[in-house]
N, C-alpha and C positions, 0 to 999 in steps of 0.2 A: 243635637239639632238646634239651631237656630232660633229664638221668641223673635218676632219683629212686631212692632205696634204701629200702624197708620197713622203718622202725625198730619197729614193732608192729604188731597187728593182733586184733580181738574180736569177740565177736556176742552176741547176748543178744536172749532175746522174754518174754512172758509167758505161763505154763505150758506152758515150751517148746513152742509153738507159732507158727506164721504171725501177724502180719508178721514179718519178723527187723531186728535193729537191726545194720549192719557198721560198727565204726570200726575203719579206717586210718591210722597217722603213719606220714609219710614225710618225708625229708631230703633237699635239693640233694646229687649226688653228682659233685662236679665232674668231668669228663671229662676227664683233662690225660696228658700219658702223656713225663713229661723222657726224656732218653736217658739221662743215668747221674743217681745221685746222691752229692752226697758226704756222709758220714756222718763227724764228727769227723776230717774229712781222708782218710777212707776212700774211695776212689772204686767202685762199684759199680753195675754196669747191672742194672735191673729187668729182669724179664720180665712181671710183671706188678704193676698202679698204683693206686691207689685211694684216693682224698681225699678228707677230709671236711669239711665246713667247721659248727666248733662255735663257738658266743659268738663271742669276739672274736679265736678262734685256726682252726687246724686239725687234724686226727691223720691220718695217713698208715699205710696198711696196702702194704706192696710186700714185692714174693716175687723173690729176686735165688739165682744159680748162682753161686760162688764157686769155687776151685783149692786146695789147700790152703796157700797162700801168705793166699789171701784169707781163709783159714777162722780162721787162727791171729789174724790182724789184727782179724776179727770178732768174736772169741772173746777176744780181749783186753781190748776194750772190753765185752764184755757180763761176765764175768767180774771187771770192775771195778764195773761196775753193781750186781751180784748182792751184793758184797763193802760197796757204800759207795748203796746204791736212790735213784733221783730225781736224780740230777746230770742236768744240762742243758748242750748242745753245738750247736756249730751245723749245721745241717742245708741243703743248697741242691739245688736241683732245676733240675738243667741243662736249658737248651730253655722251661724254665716261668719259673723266674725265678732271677736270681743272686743275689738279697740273700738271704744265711743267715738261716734262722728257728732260732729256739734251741727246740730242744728234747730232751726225753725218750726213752729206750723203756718202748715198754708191754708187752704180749704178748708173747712169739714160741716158735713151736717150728721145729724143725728136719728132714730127714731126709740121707742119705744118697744118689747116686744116682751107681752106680761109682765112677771119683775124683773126680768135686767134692760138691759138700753144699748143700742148697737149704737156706734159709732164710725163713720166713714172720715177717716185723718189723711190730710194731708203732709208730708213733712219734707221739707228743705232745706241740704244742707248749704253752711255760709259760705263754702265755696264756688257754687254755684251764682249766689248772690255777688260773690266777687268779681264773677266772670262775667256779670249781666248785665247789657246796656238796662239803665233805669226805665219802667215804660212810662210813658206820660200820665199823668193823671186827668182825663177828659173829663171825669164826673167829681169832682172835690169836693158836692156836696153831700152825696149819699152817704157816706159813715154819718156827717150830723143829720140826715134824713132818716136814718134806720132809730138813732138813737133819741129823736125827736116822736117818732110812731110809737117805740116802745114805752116813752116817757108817760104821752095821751092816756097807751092803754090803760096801763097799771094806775093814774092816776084815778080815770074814771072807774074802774074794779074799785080800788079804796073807795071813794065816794059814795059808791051804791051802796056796800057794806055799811058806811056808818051812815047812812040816811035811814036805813033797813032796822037798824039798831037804835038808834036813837031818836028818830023822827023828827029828827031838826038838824040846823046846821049852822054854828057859830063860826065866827074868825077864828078859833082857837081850834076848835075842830079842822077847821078848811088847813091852817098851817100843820096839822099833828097829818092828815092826809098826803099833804103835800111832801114831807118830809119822808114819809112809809114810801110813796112814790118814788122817789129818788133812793133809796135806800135797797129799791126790791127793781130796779131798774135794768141790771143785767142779769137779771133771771128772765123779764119779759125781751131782753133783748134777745136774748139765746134762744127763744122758744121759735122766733122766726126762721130758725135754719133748721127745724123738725119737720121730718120729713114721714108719711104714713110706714112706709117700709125701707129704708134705705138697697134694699139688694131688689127692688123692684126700679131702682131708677137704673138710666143706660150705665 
């Protein structure tokens, strides 16, 4: 049988009234479900799978529980992404197919859940990107907005700490502060896409 996923949906009549006009897109939503996958040599079991198939590629939405062995390896690779956006890796989906598809991350947030850490990934393969008009960039300054918020935070967290501790505050402090700050920077950047329960959102 058939998966289809809603990618829109509209209605419209004339002075708003009866008949009504409904248009529907919908997309194949392939139904596949690997046992793990590997992500840049990462091995990771979904708990839940979701494929898309776009142009000439696919994008891949999976929600995977990690340890924190797993969290730090995940967190590697995305913190590299964040650092250097758009590299491409290879991707395989065990049980569905073994030849590595290259691609991206898109999305994701994250939450907590006792000791391990759920994660919601997005991934994108580069053939999809080849096939894709570029979309505009309207807002060009929010990546330096998010990484301008996270800067503040963590700067002011350092500062309280050594105020708290030492009870004064030299230049040399303020620079040893300032540098802990930039240093601890895409930890407080990352923490802005934590989410209370990731499988409570839509």
């Amino acid at each position: 049988m058939a998966r289809l996923t809603v990618r829109s949906n509209s209605h419209s009549s004339i002075d708003n009234r009866p008949p009504w006009h409904h248009t529907v897109e919908v997309e194949d939503a392939e139904n596949v479900n690997p046992t793990e996958i590997v992500l840049d040599g990462l091995t990771l079991r979904p708990y839940k799978f979701v494929e898309r198939a776009e142009d000439e590629g696919v994008t891949i939405q999976v929600r995977v529980k990690v340890d924190r062995a797993g969290r730090e390896e995940l967190e590697k690779r995305l913190k590299a992404d964040d650092r250097a956006p758009g590299g491409y890796f290879d991707v395989v989906r065990r049980g569905v197919q073994e030849t590595p598809r290259l691609m991206r991350f898109g999305g994701c947030t994250w939450s907590e859940d006792g000791s391990e850490t759920k994660y919601d990934l997005t991934l994108v393969e580069q053939a999809v990107d080849a096939n894709r008009v570029p979309f505009p960039e309207f807002y060009r300054e929010i990546p330096n907005m998010r990484s301008e918020i996270a800067l503040a935070r963590n700067l002011m967290a350092e500062l309280l700490d050594t105020l708290v501790e030492s009870g004064s505050l030299s230049a040399e402090q303020r620079s040893a502060i300032e540098d802990r700050a930039k240093a601890g920077l895409w930890t407080r950047h990352w923490a802005l896409f934590k989410l209370d329960d990731i499988d409570k959102q839509s």
